[in-house]
matplotlib code that plots the C-alpha trace (Angstrom):
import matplotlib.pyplot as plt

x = [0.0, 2.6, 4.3, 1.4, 0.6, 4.1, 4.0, 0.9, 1.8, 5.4, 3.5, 0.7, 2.5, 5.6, 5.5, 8.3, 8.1, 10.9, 11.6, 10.2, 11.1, 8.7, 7.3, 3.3, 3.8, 4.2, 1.5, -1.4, -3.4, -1.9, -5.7, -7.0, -4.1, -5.3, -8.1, -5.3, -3.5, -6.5, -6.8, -3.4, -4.7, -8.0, -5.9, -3.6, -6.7, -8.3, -5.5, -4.7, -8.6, -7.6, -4.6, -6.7, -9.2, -6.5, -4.5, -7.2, -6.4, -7.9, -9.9, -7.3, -4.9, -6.9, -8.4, -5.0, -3.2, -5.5, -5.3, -1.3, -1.8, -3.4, -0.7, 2.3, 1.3, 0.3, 3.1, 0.7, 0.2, -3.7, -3.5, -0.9, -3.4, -6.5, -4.0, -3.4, -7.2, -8.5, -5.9, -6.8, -10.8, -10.2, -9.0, -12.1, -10.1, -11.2, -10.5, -7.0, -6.0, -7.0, -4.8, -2.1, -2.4, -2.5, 0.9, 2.9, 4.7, 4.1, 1.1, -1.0, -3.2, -6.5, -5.2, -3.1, -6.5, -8.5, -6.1, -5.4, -9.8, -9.8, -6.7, -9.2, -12.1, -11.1, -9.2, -12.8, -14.5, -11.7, -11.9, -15.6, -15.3, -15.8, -16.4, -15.1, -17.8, -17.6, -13.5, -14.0, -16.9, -14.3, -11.9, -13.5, -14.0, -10.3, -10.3, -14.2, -12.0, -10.0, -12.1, -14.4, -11.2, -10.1, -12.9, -13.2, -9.8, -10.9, -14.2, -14.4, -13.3, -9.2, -9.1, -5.7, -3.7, -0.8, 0.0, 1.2, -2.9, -2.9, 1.1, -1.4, -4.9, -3.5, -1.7, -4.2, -6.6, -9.7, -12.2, -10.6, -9.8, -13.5, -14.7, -12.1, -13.2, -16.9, -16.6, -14.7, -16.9, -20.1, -18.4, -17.4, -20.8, -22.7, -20.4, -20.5, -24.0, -24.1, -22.1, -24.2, -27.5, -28.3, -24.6, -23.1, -25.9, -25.5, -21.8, -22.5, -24.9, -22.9, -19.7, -21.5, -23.2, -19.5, -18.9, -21.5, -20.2, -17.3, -17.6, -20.0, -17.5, -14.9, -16.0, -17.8, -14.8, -11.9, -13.1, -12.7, -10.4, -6.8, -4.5, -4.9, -8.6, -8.6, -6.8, -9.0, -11.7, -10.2, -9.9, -13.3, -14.6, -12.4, -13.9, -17.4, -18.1, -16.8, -18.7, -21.9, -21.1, -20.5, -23.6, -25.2, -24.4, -25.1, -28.8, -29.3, -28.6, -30.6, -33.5, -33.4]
y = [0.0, 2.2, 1.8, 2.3, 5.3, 6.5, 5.3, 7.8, 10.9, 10.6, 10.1, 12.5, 15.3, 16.7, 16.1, 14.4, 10.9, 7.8, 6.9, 2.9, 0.4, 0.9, -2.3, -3.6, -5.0, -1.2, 0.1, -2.6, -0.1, 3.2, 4.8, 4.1, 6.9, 9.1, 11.3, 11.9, 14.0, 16.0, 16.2, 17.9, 20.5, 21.0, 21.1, 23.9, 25.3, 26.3, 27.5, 30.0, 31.5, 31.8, 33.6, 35.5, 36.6, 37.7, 39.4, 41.2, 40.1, 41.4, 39.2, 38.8, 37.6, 35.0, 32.9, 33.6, 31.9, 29.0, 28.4, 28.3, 25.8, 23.2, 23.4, 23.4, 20.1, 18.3, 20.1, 20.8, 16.9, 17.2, 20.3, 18.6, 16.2, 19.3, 20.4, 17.4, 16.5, 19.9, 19.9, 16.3, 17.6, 20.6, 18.5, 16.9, 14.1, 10.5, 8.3, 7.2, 10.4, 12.3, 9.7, 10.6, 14.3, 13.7, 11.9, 15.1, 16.8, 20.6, 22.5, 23.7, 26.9, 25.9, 24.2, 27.4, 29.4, 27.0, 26.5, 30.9, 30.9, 27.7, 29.5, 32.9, 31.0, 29.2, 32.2, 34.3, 31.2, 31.0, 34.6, 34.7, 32.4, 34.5, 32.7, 29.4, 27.3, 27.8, 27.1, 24.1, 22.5, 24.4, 21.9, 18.7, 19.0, 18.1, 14.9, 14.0, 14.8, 12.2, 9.8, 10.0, 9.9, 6.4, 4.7, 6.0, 4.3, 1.3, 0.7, 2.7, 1.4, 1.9, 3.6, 2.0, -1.0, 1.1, 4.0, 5.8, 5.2, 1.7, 1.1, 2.3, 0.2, -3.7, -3.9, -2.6, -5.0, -3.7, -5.0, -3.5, 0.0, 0.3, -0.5, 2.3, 4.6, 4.5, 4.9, 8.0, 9.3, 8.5, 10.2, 13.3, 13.8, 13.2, 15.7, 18.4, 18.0, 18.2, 21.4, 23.0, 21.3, 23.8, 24.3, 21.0, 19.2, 21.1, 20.9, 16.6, 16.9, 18.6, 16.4, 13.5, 15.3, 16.0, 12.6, 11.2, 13.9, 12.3, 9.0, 9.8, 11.9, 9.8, 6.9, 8.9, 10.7, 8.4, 5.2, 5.1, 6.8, 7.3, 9.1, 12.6, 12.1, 11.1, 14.6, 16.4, 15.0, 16.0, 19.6, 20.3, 18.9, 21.4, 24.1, 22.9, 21.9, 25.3, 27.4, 25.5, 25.4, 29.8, 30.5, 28.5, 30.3, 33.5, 32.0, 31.6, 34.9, 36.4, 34.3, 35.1]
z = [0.0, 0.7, -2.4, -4.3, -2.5, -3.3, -7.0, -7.4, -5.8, -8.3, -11.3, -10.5, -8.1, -7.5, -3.9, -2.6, -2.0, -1.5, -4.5, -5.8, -8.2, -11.6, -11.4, -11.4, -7.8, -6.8, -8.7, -7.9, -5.1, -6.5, -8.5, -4.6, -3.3, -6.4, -4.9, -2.1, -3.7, -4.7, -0.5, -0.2, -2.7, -1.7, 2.1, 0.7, -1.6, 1.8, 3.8, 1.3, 1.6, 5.2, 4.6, 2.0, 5.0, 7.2, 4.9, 3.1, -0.2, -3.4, -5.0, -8.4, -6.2, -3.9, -7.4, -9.1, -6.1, -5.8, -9.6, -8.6, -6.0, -8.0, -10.7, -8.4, -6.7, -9.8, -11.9, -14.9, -16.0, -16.0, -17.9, -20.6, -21.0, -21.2, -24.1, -25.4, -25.8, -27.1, -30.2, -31.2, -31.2, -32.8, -35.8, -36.8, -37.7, -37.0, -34.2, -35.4, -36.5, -32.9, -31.3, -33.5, -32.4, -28.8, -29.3, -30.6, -27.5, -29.4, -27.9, -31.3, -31.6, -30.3, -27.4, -26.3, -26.8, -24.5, -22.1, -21.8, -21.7, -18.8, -16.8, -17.0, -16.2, -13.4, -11.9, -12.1, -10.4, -7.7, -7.1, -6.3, -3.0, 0.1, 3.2, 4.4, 3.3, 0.0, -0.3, 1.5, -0.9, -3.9, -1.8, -2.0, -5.9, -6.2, -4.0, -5.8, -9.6, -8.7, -7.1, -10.4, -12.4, -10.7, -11.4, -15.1, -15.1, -14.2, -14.9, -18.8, -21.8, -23.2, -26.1, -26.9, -25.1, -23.7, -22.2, -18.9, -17.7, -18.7, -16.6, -13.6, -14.9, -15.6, -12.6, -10.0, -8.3, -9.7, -7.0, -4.0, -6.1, -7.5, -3.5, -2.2, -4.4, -4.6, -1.0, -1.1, -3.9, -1.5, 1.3, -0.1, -1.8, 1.5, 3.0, 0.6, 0.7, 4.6, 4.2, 2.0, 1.0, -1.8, -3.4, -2.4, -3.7, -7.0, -7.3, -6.9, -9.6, -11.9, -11.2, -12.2, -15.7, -16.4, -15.4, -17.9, -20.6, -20.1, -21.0, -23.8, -25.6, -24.8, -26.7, -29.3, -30.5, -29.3, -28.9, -24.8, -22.4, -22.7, -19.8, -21.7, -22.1, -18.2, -17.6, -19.4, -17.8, -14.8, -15.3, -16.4, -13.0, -11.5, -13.2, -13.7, -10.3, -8.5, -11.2, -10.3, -6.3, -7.1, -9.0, -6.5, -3.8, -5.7, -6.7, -3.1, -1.7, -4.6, -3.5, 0.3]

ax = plt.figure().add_subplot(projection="3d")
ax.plot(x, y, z, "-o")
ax.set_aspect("equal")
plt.show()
């Protein structure tokens, strides 16, 4: 287990861990230590609004931050992947030739425009979070990503046999890591919904229509999921869900 935990947080983060031999042993329960790494974030994520409340922060600088945070701790990968997946859609082409695409290491034109529009976006999103209730739901979207993510993993369709996703899907023991999981996805739902019954029920519901968007566009226009589709995937829950948890807030103070 430890191993595993350790194999994900060096593929996925750049927080330090002991290094481990590359091998499938080492990798077997490593999807069920994903969604931690999303908890160091969403951990950091919230101590930052703090700091933000006692500093008096302008709002620019709180969501620009928090945008930070994310991308220090994972390094980027789930934005490669965003970049990836966004050039090989904008081609139009078919399965095999999106594929192709998402190979090449060079960033292309419409994937630098959506990632400058997503990096806007989620800064405006981050900025709008005021009290401590909100950053934490905002929090648990990045351990619920992942959670969601893991058992895409495992439980979706490859679009292709190999693969930096697939080093981390063949070896795992795919009972115990869909059990794991779905637990942690049940208990962060229940708890963002405890928090906040109007915006932590609508931030669940919209993790799971992006969920479902997901895997319908996945094997539409790819043919199942590959570890840039899965990173994708990932950062739209992390700006879809916060938007919806934000406007939900916002629809209920209107309404009272």
């Amino acid at each position: 287990m430890l191993r595993s935990l350790a194999s994900a947080f060096l593929m996925y983060s750049r927080i330090p861990m002991p290094k481990v031999e590359w091998k499938e042993e080492n990798r077997r329960y490593a999807l069920c230590s994903f969604p931690l790494i999303g908890a160091v974030i969403g951990a950091l994520f919230c101590l930052w609004y703090k700091v933000c409340g006692i500093l008096q922060l302008n709002a620019v600088m709180k969501g620009a931050v928090a945008v930070f945070i994310s991308i220090a701790v994972t390094g980027g990968i789930h934005l490669d992947g965003f970049c990836d997946v966004s050039d090989a859609r904008a081609s139009w082409g078919d399965k095999e030739k999106k594929l192709t695409i998402m190979k090449d290491s060079h960033i292309g034109a419409f994937a630098a425009i959506k990632l400058c529009v997503y990096l806007i976006m989620q800064t405006a999103v981050f900025s709008q979070i005021c009290n401590a209730k909100t950053a934490v739901l905002c929090g648990l979207c990045f351990v619920l990503s992942r959670t969601l993510s893991g058992l895409a993993a495992v439980t979706f369709k490859a679009a292709k046999s190999d693969g930096t996703l697939q080093s981390f899907v063949k070896p795992s023991h795919k009972r115990i890591t869909v059990t794991v999981l779905m637990i942690l996805a049940v208990t962060v739902c229940i708890a963002m919904a405890v928090i906040s019954p109007l915006c932590g029920v609508s931030g669940v519901i919209a993790a799971f229509l992006v969920f479902l968007y997901y895997r319908h566009m996945a094997y539409k226009e790819f043919g199942g999921i590959t570890g840039d589709i899965a990173g994708w995937f990932l950062q739209l829950e992390e700006l879809i869900v916060p938007l919806t948890i934000v406007i939900a807030e916002r629809i209920g103070e209107v309404c009272l």
